[in-house]
N, C-alpha and C positions, 0 to 999 in steps of 0.2 A: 317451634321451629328449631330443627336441631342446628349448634353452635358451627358457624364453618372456619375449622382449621383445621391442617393436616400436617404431619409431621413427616419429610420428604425425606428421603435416605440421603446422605452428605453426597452421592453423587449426581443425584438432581439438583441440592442445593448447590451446589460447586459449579453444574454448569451453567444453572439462573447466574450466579453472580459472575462469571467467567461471559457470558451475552452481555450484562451488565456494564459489566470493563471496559467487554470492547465497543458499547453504544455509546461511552463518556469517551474513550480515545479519538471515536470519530467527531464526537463531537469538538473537542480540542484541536482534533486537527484543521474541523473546517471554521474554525475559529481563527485557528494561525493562519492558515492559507486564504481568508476572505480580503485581507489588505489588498491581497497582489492580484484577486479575480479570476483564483483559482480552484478548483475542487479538487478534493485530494484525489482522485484518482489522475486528475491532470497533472500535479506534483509527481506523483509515483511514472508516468510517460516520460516527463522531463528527468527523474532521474535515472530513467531506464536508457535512457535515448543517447546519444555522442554525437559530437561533430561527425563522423565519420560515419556514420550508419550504423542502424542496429536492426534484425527482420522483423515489421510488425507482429510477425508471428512467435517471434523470440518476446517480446514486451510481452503481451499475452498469456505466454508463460508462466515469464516472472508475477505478474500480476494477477494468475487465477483466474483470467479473467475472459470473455470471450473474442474474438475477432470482429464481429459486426457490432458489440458496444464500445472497442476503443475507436473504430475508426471515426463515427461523428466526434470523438473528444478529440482525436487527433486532426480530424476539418477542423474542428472550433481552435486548435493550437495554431496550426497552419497558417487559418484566417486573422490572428492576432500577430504572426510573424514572429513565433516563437519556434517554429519545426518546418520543416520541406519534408514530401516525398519525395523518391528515386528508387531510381531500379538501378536492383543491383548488378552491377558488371557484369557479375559470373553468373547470375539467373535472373533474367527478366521478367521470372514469374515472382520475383521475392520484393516487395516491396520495405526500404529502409528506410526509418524516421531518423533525420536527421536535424540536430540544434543547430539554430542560426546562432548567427553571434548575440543575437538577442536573448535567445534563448540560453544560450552558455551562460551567459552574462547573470541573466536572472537565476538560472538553477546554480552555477556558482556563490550566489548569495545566500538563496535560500539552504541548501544543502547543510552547511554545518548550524547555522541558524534551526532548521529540524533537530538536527543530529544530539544539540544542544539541549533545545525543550526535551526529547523523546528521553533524557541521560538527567534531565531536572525531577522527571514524572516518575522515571523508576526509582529515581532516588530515596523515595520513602521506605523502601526495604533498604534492609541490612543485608553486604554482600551474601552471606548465608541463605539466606532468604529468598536473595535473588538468585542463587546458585541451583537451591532445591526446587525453586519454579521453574527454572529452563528446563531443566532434566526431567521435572514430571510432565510439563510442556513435550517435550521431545519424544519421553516415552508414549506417550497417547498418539501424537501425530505420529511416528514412528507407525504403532499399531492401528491405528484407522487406518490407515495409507495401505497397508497390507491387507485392509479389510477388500478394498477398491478389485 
């Protein structure tokens, strides 16, 4: 039986370990976010969100993510009294998620408490390190993005 291994060019191997990263980040995160009965993408609404409205359709955006899967996350926020719908003023077709003071209240906590872990976690690179990541980071998204 012939021996199974293969020796993958550094841009296969780059993106195993770059899938990798991001499966241990998620997992970090829904570690940090399990106290409060959150999943990170419910974090990511609450920081997307403002007292004041912001368009589900705008969160979405930010997020990558679709319309018919934030909105049960935003029921489930809703229903915990963390977020309101409303329509907005000037277009009734535009639905705004809005923090309650509850929600302020919690995402105010949470917020640099993230900001804090996510600034611990990069910390193992050297700003160099971490300088030539962004930018090969960038260049790539940069050029898939133009691939679209």
């Amino acid at each position: 039986m012939p021996e199974i291994s293969c020796q993958d060019s550094l841009q296969i191997e780059t993106y195993r370990l770059f899938l990798k990263l991001h499966r241990r980040f998620q997992e970090l995160n829904r570690e940090e976010f399990r106290p409060y009965d959150l999943s990170t993408p419910q974090y990511a609404i609450l920081f997307h969100a403002s007292v004041e409205g912001v368009p589900l359709s705008q969160i979405c955006h930010e997020m990558l993510a679709d319309n018919s899967n934030l909105t049960r996350l935003v029921d489930r926020l809703e229903a915990r009294g963390l977020v309101r719908r409303a329509a907005d003023p000037h277009d009734r077709r535009v639905t705004l998620v809005q923090l309650t003071p509850q929600g302020k209240a919690l995402i105010d906590e949470l917020r640099p408490r993230h900001r804090a872990y996510v600034e611990q976690r990069m910390s193992h690179l050297k700003p160099e390190q971490l300088a030539a990541m962004y930018e090969a980071m960038k260049t790539l998204y940069d050029a898939l993005a133009d691939e679209e």
